[in-house]
GUTORRO-768703 format. One record per residue (C-alpha): residue number from 1; y, x, z. Coordinates in nm, 2 decimals. Example, Ala and Ser with C-alpha at 12.3 -4.5 7.8 and 13.67 -1.06 7.14 Angstrom:
2
 mimar      v      u      w
     1  -0.45   1.23   0.78
     2  -0.11   1.37   0.71
***
This chain:
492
 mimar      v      u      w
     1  -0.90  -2.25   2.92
     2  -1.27  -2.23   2.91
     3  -1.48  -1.91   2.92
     4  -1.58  -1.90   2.55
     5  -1.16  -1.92   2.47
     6  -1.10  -1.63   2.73
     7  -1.38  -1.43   2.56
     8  -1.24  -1.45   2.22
     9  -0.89  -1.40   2.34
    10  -1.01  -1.10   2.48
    11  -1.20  -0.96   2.26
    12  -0.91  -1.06   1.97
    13  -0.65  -0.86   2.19
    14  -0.86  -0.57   2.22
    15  -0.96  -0.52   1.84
    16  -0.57  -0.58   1.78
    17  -0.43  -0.33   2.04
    18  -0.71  -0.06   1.84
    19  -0.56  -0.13   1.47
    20  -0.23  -0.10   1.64
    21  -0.29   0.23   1.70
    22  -0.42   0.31   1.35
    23  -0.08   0.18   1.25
    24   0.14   0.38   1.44
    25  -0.02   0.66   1.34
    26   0.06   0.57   0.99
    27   0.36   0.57   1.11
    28   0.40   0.93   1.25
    29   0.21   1.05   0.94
    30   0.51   0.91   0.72
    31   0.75   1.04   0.99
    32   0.57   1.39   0.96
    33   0.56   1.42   0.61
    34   0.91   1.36   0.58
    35   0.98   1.61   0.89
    36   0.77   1.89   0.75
    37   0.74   1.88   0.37
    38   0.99   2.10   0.28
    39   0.76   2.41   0.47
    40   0.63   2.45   0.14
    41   0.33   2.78   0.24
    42   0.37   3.05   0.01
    43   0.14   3.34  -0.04
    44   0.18   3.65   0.15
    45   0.26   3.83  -0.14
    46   0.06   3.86  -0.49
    47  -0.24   4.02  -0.53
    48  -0.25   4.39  -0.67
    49  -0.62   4.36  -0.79
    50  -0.75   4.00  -0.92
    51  -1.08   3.93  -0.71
    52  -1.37   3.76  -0.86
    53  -1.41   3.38  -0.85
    54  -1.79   3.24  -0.90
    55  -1.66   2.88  -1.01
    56  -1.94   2.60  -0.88
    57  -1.99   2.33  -1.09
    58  -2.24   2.12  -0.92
    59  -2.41   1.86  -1.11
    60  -2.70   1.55  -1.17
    61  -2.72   1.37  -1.46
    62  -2.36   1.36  -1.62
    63  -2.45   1.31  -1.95
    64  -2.15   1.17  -2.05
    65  -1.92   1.45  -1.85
    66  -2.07   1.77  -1.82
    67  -1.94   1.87  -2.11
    68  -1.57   1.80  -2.07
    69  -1.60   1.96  -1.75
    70  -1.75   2.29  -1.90
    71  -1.50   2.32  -2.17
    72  -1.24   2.29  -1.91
    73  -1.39   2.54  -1.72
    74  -1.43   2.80  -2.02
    75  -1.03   2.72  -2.06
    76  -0.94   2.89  -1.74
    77  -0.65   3.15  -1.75
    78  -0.85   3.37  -1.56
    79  -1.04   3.70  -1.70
    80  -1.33   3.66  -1.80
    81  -1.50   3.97  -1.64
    82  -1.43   3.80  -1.32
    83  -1.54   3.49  -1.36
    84  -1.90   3.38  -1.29
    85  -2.01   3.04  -1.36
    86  -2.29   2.86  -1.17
    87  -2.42   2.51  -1.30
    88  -2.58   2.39  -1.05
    89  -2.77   2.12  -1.20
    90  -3.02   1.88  -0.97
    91  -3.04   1.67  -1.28
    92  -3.33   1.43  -1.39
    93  -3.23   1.32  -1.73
    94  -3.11   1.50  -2.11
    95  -2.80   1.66  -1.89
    96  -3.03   1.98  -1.81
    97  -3.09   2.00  -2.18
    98  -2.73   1.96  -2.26
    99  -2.62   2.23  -1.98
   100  -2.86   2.46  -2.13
   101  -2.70   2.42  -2.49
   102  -2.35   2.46  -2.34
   103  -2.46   2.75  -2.14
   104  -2.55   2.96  -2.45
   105  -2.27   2.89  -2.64
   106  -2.06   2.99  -2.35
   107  -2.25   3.36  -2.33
   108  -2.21   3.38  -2.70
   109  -1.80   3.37  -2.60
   110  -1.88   3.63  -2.35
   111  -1.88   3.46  -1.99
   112  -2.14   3.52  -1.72
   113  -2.30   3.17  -1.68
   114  -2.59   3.09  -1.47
   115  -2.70   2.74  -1.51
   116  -2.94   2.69  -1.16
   117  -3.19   2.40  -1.21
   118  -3.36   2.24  -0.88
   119  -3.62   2.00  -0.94
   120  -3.64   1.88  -0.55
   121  -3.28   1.84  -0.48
   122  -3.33   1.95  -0.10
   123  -3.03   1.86   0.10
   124  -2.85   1.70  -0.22
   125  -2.49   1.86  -0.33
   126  -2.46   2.02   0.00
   127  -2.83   2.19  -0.04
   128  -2.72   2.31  -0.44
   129  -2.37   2.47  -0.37
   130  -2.58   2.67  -0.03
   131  -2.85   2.79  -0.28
   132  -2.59   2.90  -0.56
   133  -2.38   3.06  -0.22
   134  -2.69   3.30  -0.20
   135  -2.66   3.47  -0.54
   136  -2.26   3.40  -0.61
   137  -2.09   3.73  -0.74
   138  -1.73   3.63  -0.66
   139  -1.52   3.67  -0.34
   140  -1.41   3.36  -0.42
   141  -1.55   3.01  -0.47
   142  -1.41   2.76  -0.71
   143  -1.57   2.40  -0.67
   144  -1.55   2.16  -0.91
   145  -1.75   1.84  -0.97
   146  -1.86   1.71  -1.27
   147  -1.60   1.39  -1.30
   148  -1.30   1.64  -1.26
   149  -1.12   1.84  -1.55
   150  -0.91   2.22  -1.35
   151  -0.63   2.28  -1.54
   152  -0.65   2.60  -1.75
   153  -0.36   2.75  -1.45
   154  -0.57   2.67  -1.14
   155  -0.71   3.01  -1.04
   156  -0.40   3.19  -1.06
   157  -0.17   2.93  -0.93
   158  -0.42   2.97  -0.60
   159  -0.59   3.31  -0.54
   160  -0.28   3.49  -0.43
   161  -0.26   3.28  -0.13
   162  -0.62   3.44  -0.02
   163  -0.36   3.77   0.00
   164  -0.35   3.67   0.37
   165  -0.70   3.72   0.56
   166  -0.71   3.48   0.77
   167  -0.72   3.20   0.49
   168  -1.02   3.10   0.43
   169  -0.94   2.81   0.17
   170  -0.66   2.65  -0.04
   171  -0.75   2.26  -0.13
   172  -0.52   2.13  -0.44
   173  -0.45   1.78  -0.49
   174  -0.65   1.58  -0.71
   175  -0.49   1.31  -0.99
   176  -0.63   1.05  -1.18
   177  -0.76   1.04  -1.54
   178  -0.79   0.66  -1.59
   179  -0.54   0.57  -1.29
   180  -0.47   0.22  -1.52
   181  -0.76   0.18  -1.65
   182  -0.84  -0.12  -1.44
   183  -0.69  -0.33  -1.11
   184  -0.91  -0.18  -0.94
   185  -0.83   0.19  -1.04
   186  -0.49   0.16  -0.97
   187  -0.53   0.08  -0.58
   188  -0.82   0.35  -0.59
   189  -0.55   0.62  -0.69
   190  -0.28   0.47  -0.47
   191  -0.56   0.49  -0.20
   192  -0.62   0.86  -0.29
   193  -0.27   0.99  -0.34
   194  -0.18   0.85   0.04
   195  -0.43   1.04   0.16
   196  -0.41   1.36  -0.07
   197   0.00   1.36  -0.07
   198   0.11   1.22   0.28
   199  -0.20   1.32   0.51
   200  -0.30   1.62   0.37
   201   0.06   1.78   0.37
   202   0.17   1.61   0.70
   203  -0.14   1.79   0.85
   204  -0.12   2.13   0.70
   205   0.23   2.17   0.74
   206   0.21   2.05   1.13
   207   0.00   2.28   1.20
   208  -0.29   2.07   1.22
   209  -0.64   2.08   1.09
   210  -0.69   1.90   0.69
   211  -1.00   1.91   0.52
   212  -1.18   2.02   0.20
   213  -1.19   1.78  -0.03
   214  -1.52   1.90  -0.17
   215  -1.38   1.98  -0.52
   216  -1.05   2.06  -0.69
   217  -1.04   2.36  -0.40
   218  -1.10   2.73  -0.41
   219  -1.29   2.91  -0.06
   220  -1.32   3.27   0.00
   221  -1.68   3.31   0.04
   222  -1.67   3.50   0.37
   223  -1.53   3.19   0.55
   224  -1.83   2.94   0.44
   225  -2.04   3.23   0.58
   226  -1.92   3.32   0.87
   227  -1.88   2.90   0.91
   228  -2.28   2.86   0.90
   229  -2.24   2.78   0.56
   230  -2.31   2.41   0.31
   231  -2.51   2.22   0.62
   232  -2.69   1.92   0.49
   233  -2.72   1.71   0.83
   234  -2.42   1.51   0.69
   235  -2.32   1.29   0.38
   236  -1.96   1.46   0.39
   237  -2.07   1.83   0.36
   238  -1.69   1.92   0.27
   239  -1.58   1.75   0.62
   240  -1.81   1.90   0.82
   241  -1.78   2.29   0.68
   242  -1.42   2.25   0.71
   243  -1.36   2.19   1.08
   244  -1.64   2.42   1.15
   245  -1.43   2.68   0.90
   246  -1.10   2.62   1.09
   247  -1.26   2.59   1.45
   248  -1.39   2.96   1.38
   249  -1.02   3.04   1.32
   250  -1.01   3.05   0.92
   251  -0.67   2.92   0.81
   252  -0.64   2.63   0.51
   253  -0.38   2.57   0.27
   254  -0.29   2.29   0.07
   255  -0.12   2.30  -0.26
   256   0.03   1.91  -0.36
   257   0.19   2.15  -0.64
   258  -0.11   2.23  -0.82
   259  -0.28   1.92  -0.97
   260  -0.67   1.82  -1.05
   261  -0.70   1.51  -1.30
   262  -1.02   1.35  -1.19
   263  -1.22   1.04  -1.35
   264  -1.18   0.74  -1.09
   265  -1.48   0.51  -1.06
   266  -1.39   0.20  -1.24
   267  -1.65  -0.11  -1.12
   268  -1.68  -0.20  -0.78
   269  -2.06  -0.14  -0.73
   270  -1.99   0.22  -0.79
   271  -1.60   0.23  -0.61
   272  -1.87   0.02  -0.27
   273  -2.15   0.33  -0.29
   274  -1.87   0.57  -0.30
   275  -1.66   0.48  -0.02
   276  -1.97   0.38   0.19
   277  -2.11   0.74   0.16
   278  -1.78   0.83   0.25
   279  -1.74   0.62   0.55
   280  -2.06   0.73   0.66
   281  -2.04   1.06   0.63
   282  -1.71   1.10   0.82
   283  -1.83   0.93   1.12
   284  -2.18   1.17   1.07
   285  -1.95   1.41   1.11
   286  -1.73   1.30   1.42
   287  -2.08   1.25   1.61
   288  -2.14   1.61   1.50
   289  -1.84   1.80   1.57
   290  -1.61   1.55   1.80
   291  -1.72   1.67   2.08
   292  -1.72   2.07   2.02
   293  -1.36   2.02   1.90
   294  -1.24   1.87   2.20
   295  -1.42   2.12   2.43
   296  -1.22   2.38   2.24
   297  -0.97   2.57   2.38
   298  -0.75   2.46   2.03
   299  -0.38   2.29   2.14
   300  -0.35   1.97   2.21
   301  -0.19   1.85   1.95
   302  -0.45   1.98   1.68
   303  -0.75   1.80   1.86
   304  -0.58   1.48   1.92
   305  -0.51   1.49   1.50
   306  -0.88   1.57   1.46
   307  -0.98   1.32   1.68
   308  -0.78   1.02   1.51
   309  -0.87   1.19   1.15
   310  -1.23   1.16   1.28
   311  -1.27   0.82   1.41
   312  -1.06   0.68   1.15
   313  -1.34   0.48   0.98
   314  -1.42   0.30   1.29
   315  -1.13   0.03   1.18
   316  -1.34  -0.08   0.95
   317  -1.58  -0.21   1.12
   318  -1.21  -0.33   1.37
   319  -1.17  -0.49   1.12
   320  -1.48  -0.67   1.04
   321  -1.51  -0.78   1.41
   322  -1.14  -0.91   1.39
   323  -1.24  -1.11   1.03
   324  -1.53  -1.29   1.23
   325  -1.30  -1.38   1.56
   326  -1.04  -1.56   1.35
   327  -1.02  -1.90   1.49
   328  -0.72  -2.10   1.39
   329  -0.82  -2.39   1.56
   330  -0.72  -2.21   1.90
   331  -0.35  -2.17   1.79
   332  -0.10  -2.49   1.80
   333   0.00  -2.70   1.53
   334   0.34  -2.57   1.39
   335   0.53  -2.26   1.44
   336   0.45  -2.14   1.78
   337   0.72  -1.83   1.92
   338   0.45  -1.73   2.23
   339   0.16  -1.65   1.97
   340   0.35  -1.55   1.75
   341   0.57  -1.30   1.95
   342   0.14  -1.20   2.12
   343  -0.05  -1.13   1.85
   344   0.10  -1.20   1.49
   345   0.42  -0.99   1.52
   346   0.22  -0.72   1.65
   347  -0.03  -0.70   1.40
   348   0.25  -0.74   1.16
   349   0.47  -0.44   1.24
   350   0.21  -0.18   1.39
   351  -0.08  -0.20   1.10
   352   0.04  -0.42   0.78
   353   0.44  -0.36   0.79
   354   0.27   0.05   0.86
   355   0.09  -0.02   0.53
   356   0.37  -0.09   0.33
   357   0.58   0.18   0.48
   358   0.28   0.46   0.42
   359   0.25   0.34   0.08
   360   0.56   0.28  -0.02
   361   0.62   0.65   0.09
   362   0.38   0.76  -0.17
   363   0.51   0.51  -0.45
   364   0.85   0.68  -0.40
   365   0.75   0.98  -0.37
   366   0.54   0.97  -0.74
   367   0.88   0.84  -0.82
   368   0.72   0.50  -0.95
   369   0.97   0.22  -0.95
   370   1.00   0.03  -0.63
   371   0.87  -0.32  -0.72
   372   0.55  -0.17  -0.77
   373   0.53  -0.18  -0.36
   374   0.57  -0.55  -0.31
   375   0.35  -0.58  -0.59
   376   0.04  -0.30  -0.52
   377   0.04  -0.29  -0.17
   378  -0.05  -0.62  -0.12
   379  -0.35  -0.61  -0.31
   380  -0.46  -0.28  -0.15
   381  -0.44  -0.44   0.17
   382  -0.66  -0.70   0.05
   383  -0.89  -0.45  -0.12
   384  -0.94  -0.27   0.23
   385  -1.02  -0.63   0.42
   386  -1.27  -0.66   0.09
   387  -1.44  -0.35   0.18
   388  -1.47  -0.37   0.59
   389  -1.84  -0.51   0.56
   390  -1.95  -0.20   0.35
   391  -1.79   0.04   0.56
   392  -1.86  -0.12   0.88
   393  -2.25  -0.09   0.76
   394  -2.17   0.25   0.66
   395  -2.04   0.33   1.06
   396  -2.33   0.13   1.20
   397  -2.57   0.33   1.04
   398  -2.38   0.67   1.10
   399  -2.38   0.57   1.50
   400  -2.74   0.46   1.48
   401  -2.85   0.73   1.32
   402  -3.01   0.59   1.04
   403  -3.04   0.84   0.72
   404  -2.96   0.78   0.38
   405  -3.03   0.99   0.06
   406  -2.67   1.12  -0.12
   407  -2.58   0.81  -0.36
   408  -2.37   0.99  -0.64
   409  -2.12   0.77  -0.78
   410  -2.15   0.71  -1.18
   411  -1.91   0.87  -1.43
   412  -1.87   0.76  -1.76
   413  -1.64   0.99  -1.93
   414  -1.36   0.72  -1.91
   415  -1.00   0.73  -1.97
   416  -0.85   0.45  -2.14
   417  -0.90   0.06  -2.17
   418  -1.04   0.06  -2.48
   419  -1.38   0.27  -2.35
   420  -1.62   0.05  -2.18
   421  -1.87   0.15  -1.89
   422  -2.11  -0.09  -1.95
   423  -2.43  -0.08  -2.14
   424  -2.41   0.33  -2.00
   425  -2.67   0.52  -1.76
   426  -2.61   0.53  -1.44
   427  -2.49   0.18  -1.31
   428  -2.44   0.18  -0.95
   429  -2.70  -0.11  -0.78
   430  -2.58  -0.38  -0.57
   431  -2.60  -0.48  -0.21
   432  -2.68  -0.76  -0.03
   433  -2.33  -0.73   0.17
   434  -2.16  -0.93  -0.13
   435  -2.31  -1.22  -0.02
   436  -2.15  -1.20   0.31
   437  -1.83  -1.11   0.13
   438  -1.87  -1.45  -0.07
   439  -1.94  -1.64   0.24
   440  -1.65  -1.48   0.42
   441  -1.44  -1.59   0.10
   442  -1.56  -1.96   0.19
   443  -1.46  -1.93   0.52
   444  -1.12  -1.81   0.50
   445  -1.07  -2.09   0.22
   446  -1.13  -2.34   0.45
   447  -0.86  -2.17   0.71
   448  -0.60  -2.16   0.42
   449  -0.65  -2.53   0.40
   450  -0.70  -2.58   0.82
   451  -0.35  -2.40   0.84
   452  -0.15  -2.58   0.55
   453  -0.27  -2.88   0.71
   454  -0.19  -2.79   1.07
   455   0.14  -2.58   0.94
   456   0.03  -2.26   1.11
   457   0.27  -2.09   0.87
   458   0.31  -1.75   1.05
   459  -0.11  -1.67   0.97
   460  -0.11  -1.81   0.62
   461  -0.05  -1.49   0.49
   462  -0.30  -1.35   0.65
   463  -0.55  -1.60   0.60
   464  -0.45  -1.53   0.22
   465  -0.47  -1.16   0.27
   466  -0.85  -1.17   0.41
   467  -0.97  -1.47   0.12
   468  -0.87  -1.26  -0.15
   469  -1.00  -0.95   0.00
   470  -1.38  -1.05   0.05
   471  -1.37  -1.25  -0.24
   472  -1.20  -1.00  -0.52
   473  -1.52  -0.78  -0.32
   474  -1.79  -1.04  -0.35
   475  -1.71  -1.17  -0.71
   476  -1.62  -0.87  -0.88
   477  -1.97  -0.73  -0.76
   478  -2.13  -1.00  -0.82
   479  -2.00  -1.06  -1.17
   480  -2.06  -0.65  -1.26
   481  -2.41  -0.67  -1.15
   482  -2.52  -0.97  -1.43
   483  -2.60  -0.71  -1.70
   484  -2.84  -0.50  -1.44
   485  -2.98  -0.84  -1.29
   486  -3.03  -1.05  -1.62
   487  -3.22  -0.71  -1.79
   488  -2.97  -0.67  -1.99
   489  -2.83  -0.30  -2.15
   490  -2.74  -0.12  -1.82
   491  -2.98   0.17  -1.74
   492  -3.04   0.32  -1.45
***
């Protein structure tokens, strides 16, 4: 062997043995979920006096949702003497007009309602929920944002559990307005419901740190406070204020009981900005925090959880590395028992057989039918190799610290099929990384057709996996970004 095949092989076992160990943590979440979800957290006991509750709504230019959400809002089975709403609205567009209509009508029915308007939008969503902070009434803090609709039994279904001190937040679990709306919606709420059902009660109910979603969740004000309150330094404010919250002692609950319908975003342009701002954010945040956590005096157990929670985005860019060390032409023709015992069987059981067996947890656990696993998971899978190269950017800039101004991610006011988003404000703009994803398409055509015709059977599938992936990515973009690049009716 050469020094260039050593090399690869190297390298190729490394980034393998790393998504190996993202796997078998899939597998210990399933195995901890299972263990621990019938520790269902109740409140201490009720509350004998109702505290107030300032509910944040923070918003910029949600023309087509800020209503819906305010009428949701005004809904709430909560008195109204001790509720206080704050619209905190950054917005550049008729939305500040609309807020203002709304707001008076919702005096007129006898609520406090404060509608806060910024014109510099210092430190984004993170800078408008701190300056509301400043003047909120309630002991309590209700978040929503603009694309989700509380059900009218939130508040009372969730301030009780504040009857114990120590908590210092309860995060409910979000659902999914338009979950089949599109292809691409469904794996987006299949995405969110592993994390929201399986993580986020595997970790509360371990014992181990979970975080604030930043919306759908209630706080007691006291605990952002006494945290150092919204902190802008990030692109995940909610991530960062809630392991600073728990590492000053505050204890979080979550409630899978209690359910927030939220709008998902339904073209890829917008679903890329979204999770990219994400990605970023989270590893913002692990350079942040990381290191204060595990100088803690905090068990074991709870920082090895908050490290792997933490680093988690770093597979994508794993996985990016591993999509451009593919060579099939260093494998034998035919079935080969050595390579594949080496390196397929392992990538196999440890991170896509973990796939199907975190997923499939969630699929039954939504009691949807089982052939839905053979037939979603697959193309989530493919979804997550189609979005490596924007999240790997996203971790590469988080580690290099380059900064990047909050991207919001468009809602339309969607629910059903027959509603279209385009033609609307607020399309989300394209990036040059579908380009690369097209290219990457062509490449892992031509391995499909180098492995049929060397019958490397065992990575076929694979091979398959990672073509559709970048190129469901790079068309799909591509194609949703005509109207914007031919001038046509989508505004921004």
């Amino acid at each position: 062997m050469d020094g260039i095949t050593i090399l690869w092989l190297a390298g190729y076992g490394l980034i393998v043995s790393l998504l190996s160990v993202y796997g078998l943590h899939r597998f210990w979440m399933v195995w901890t979920y299972y263990r621990c979800k019938r520790r269902r957290i109740e409140p201490q006991g009720a509350l004998a006096v109702l505290p107030r509750v300032t509910v944040q709504l923070p918003v910029f230019n949600e023309v087509y949702v800020v209503e819906r959400l305010l009428r949701a809002v005004a809904a709430l089975d909560y008195p109204r003497e001790l509720l206080e709403l704050q619209i905190l609205d950054d917005s550049t567009d008729e939305t500040t007009r609309l807020v203002a209509a709304l707001a008076v009508e919702l005096r007129g029915q006898g609520f406090d309602v404060a509608q806060l308007h910024r014109v510099d939008r210092a430190g984004y969503k993170a800078g408008a929920l701190q300056a509301g902070l400043r003047t909120a009434k309630g002991e309590l803090i209700a978040i929503f944002d603009a694309d989700f609709v509380p059900p009218p039994e939130i508040l009372r279904a969730t301030v009780h559990y504040f009857s114990d001190p120590q908590v210092g937040m309860i995060q409910t679990r979000w659902g999914h307005l338009n979950r089949n709306y599109n292809l691409l919606t469904r794996i987006q709420a299949l995405m969110l419901d592993g994390h929201l059902l399986i993580e986020q009660t595997a970790r509360n109910r371990s014992g181990r740190f979970f975080n604030f979603n930043g919306t759908a969740g209630v706080w007691r004000k006291a605990a952002i406070e006494d945290a150092g309150g919204w902190q802008h330094d990030t692109l995940t404010e909610d991530l960062d204020l809630s392991y600073r919250a728990q590492l000053r002692g505050w204890k979080f609950v979550f409630v899978p009981e209690v359910v927030v319908p939220a709008e998902l975003p339904v073209d890829m342009n917008s679903f890329k900005a979204q999770q990219h701002r994400w990605a970023k954010g989270a590893i913002q945040t692990c350079c942040k925090l990381l290191p204060v956590i595990l100088r803690s005096p905090l068990p074991r157990k709870i920082k090895f959880e908050a490290m792997i929670h933490l680093v988690s985005n770093f597979a994508y860019l794993l996985l990016a590395l591993l999509a451009l060390l593919v060579r099939p032409e260093f494998q034998r023709a035919g079935f080969h028992w050595g390579s594949f015992l080496a390196i397929d069987a392992p990538i196999f059981c440890l991170a896509t057989l973990s796939i199907f067996v975190f997923y499939g947890t969630v699929l039954v656990e939504l009691r949807k039918p089982w052939y839905l696993i053979p037939l979603y998971v697959p193309i989530l899978i493919a979804t997550g190799i189609g979005l490596c190269l924007n999240n790997a950017r996203a971790v590469l800039e988080a580690v290099c610290g380059h900064q990047s101004e909050f991207t919001r991610t468009p809602k339309y006011g969607i629910r059903t099929r027959r509603q279209a988003w385009r033609g609307k404000q607020y399309a989300a703009g394209k990036s040059l990384v579908l380009l690369l994803e097209l290219v990457l398409a062509g490449y892992y055509a031509w391995f499909i057709w180098y492995g049929w015709r060397h019958q490397l059977w065992v990575s076929l599938p694979f091979f398959t996996l990672f073509f559709v992936g970048f190129g469901y990515a790079g068309l799909v973009s591509l194609f949703q970004s005509w109207p914007a690049r031919w001038g046509l009716t989508v505004k921004r």
